[in-house]
N, C-alpha and C positions, 0 to 999 in steps of 0.2 A: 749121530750124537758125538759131540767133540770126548775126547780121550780124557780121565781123572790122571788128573798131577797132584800130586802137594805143595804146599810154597811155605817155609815155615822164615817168618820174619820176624823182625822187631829190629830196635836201635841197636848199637853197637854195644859189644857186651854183655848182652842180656842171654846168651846159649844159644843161639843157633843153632853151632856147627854140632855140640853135643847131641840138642834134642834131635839134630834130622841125622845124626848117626844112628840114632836107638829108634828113629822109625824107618829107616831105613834096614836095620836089622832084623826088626819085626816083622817087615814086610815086602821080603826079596826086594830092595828098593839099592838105587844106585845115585847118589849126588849131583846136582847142577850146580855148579855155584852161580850166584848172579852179584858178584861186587867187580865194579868197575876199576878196583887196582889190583884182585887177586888176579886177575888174568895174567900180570906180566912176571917175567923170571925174574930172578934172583932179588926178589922182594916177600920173602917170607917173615919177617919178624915185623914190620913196620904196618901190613895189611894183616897181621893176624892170621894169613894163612894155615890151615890145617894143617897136624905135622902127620908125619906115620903114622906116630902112636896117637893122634888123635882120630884118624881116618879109622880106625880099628879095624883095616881089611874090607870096609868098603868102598868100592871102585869110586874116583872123584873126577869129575868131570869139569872146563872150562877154568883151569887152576892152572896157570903158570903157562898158559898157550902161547904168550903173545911176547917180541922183542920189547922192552921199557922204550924204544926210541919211537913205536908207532901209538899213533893217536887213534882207537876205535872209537866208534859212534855207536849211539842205544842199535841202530839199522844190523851195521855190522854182528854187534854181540847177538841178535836176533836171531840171523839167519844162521850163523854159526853153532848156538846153543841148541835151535829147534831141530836142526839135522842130528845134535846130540839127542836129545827128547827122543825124536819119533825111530830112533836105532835103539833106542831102552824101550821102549812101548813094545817095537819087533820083535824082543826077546823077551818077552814077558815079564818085564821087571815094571818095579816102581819106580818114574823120577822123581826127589824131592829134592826139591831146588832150594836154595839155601841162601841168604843172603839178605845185603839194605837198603843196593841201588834200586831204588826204585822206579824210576823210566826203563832202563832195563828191563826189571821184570814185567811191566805193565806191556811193552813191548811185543815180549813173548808169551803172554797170557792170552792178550789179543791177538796177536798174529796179524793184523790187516797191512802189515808193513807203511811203509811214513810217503809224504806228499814228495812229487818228484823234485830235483833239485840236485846239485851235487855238489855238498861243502869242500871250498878246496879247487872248485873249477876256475873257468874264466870270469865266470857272472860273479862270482864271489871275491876272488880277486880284482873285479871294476866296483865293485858295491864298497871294498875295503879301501879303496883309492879315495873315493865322494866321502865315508867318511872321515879318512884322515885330512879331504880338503876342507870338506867344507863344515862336517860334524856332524850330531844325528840328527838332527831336527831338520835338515831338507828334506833325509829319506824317512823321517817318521813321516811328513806332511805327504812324500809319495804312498806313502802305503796308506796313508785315510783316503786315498784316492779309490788305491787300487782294491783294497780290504779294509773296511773302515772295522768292519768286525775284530779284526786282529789288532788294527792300530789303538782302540778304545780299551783294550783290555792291558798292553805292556807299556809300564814307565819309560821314560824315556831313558835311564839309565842300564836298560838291558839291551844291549846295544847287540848282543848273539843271536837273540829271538829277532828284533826288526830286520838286522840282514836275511837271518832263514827265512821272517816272512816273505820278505821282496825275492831272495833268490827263486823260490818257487813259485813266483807268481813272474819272473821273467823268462824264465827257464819253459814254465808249463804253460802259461796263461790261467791258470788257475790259483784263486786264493788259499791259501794253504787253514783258513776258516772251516771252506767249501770242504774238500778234504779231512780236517778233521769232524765234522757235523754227518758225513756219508757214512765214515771207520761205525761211530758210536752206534749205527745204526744197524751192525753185522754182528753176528755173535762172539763170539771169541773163539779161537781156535783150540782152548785147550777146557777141560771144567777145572778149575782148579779152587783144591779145598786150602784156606790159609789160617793154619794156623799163628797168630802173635804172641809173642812175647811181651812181657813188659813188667816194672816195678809199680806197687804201689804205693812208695813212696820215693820221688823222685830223688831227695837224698841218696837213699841207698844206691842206686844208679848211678851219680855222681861217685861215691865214696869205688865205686866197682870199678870205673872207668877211671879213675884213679890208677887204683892200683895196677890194672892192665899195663897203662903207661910207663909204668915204674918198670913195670920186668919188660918190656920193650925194651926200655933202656939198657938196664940190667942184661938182656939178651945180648945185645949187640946193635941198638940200630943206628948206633954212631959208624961202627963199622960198616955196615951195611948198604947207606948212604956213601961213605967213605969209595967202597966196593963197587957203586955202579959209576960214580964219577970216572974210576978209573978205568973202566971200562970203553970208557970214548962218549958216556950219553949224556947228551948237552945239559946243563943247566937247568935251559927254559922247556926241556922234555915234560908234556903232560905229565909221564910216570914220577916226576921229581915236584909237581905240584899238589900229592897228593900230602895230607895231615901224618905228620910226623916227619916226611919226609923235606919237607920245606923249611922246616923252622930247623932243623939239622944242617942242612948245607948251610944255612946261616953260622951255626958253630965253625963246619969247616971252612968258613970265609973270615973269620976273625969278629964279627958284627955281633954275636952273643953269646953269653956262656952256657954250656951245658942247664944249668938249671932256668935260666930265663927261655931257653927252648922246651926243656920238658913243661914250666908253668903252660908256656902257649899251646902245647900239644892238648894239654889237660883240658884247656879252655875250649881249643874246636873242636876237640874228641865229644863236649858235653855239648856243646852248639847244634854240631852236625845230629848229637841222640834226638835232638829237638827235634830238626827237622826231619826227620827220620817218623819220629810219633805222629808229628803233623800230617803227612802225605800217605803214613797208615789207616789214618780217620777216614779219608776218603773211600777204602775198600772195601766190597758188599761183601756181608756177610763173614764177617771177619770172626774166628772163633779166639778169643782171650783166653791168655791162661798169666797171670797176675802171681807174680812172684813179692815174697815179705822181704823179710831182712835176710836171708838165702834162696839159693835158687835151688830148688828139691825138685830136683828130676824123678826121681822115684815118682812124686805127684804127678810130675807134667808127662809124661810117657799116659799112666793112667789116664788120664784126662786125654791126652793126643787118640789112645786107644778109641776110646767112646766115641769120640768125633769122627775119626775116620770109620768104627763101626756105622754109625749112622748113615755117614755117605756111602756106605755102600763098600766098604774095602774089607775084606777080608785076609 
């Protein structure tokens, strides 16, 4: 029988990192995080990374691992986190993974690891050539050849998805369809219980992600920003692409001011809550715990308790 985890999620804002410290405390349990910009240093006020004092003396795991100049994939953060996982399993603790990327965690939930290919190789490099010659629509028309499956389902404006389809079906000879249609059909590697967060009214959510924003700012994330550039890390670095940190190098480029970046920040911080809720709908078995016009952990702890008593946790 695969091993019980926790996965305590929801959109940005909503407590996370709080509620999976207070189950984590409850119940010898030690942190995963699964957000795809905490992983990198010297990026703590801009990803909301956990502080000391919020960690409250529980061990935190996949925070701050990674150089801001490399680019990880869901593959990578997989194999990385789960070798974390099953060394907390070995010591008889609980892992409760934390976080809103959600490919990530879906990743290591499953465990079936991803169709072969390797972003970044030669195949991928010739595939980036045809489309800056010729555009996408040659290689969508190859991949309805080659996987009409995959080609019927992606617009033509996702041009990351058509190359991964094609790179794997050059690479392997197999349709990267094939591959994912085999995964769904395998258990998952982990049981995991998931607890969501969430507001029930989406205002209040907005008005929260607000404010977050403000004391970002407030913190330092002009600094911050300031701080990795000088660093040596490029520009066009993944880790400088992520929300908050984009619309800031624009400040220190002269292109906007201070408040036209924090507006923008506000705007994709509540975009991304969206799709964040969106890609939660899909999750079986999803246990809710629905926050008003505050977030009462006192409740949500109760509530976490029950849940995980039923699954079996003691």
């Amino acid at each position: 029988m695969p091993e019980k985890i926790v996965c305590v999620v929801g959109p940005t804002a909503s407590g996370k990192t709080k509620l999976g410290v207070e189950i984590a405390k409850r119940y010898h349990g030690e942190i995963v995080s699964v957000d795809s910009m905490q992983i990198y240093r010297g990026m703590t006020i801009g990803t909301a990374a956990p502080t000391p004092e919020e960690m409250e003396g529980i061990p935190h795991h996949m925070v701050a691992v990674a150089d801001p100049k490399e680019q990880w994939s869901a593959a990578r953060y997989a194999a990385e986190a789960t070798a974390v996982i099953d060394d907390i399993l070995a010591r008889g603790a609980l892992p409760v993974l934390v976080g809103g990327t959600g490919l990530w965690l879906d990743a290591v939930v499953r465990g079936h690891g991803f169709a072969g290919g390797h972003a970044g190789g030669a195949v991928r490099a010739e595939l980036q050539r045809e489309l800056e010659a010729g555009g996408i629509e040659p290689l969508l028309a190859q991949l309805r050849q080659v996987d009409p499956e995959s080609a019927e389902k992606l617009h033509p404006a996702d041009e990351k998805r058509i190359l991964r389809a094609l790179e794997v079906w050059r690479e392997t000879g197999k349709a990267i369809s094939a591959h994912n249609a085999e995964t769904k059909l395998l258990p998952p590697r982990y049981d995991a219980v998931y607890i969501g967060l969430r507001f029930a009214d989406r205002e209040d959510q907005r008005k929260l992600i607000d404010r977050r924003v403000d004391a970002m700012v407030d913190a330092g994330l002009l600094d911050e920003v300031r701080a990795l550039l000088q660093s040596g890390l490029p520009r066009d670095a993944t880790a400088l692409q992520a929300i908050g940190y984009k619309e800031f190098l624009g400040v220190l480029d002269g292109v906007k001011t201070v408040d036209e970046a924090l507006s923008e920040v506000k705007l994709r911080s509540r975009q991304y809550a969206k799709r964040q809720l969106t890609w939660l709908k899909h999750l079986p078995n999803i246990h809710w715990i629905t926050w008003e016009k505050e977030r009462d952990f006192t409740r949500a702890i109760q509530i976490s308790t029950e849940i995980l008593c039923a699954e079996g946790l003691r």
